[in-house]
N, C-alpha and C positions, 0 to 999 in steps of 0.2 A: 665102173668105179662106184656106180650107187652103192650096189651090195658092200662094198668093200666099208665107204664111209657109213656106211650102217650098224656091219661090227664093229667098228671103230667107236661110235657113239656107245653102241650099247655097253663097251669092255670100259667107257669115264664111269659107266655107275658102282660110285665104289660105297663100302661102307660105312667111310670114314665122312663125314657129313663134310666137313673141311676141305676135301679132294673133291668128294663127287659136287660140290656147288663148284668147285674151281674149275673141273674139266668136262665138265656137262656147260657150262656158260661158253667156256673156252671153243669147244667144240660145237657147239649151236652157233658162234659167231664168227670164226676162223677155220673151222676141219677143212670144208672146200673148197678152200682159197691155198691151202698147202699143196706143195712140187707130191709127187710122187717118194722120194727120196724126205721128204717131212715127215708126212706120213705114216712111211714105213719107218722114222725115231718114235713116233707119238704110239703107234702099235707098238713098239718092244718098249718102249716107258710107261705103258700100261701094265704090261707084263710083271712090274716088282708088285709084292705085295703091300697094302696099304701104310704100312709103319713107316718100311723103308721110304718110300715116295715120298711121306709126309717130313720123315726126317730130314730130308733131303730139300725139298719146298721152302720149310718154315723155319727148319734150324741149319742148313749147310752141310749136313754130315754127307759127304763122300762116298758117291754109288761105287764106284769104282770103275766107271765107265765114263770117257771123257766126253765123247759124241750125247749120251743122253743128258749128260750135265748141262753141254753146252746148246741142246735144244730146251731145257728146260729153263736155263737161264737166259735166252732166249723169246722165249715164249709163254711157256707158265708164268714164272716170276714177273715179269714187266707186265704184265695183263693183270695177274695179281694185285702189283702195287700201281695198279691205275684205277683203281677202285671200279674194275668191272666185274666182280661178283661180291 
């Protein structure tokens, strides 16, 4: 599972200075402590590209996908607004 949680880190480094401080922290503090089944949401929620994701984070807009919403509401957002990054 190393290699795994290694791509994993390396796919939070995003462009968007706003994402990659929120899933690079997230992930240096929580990756490997996620089920297997986490995981593999946090990998295909990596997968949008940076607008979407952030639109999604900071303003609500509607991935269209309920399972990565309700990991991200979940997880991103409460880590978010707990002022850890």
């Amino acid at each position: 599972m190393t290699v795994e949680i290694n791509r994993i880190k390396w796919k939070c480094r995003r462009g968007m200075r706003e994402l990659d401080l929120l899933l690079r922290e997230f992930a240096s503090q929580h990756l490997e402590k996620l089920n297997n089944t986490e995981a593999k949401i946090l990998d295909e929620v990596l997968d949008y590209d940076d607008q979407t994701l952030f639109d999604y984070v900071f303003k609500n807009i509607s991935l269209g996908n309920i399972s990565h919403e309700n990991f991200i509401n979940k997880f991103l957002k409460n880590f978010s607004t707990q002022g850890n990054f």
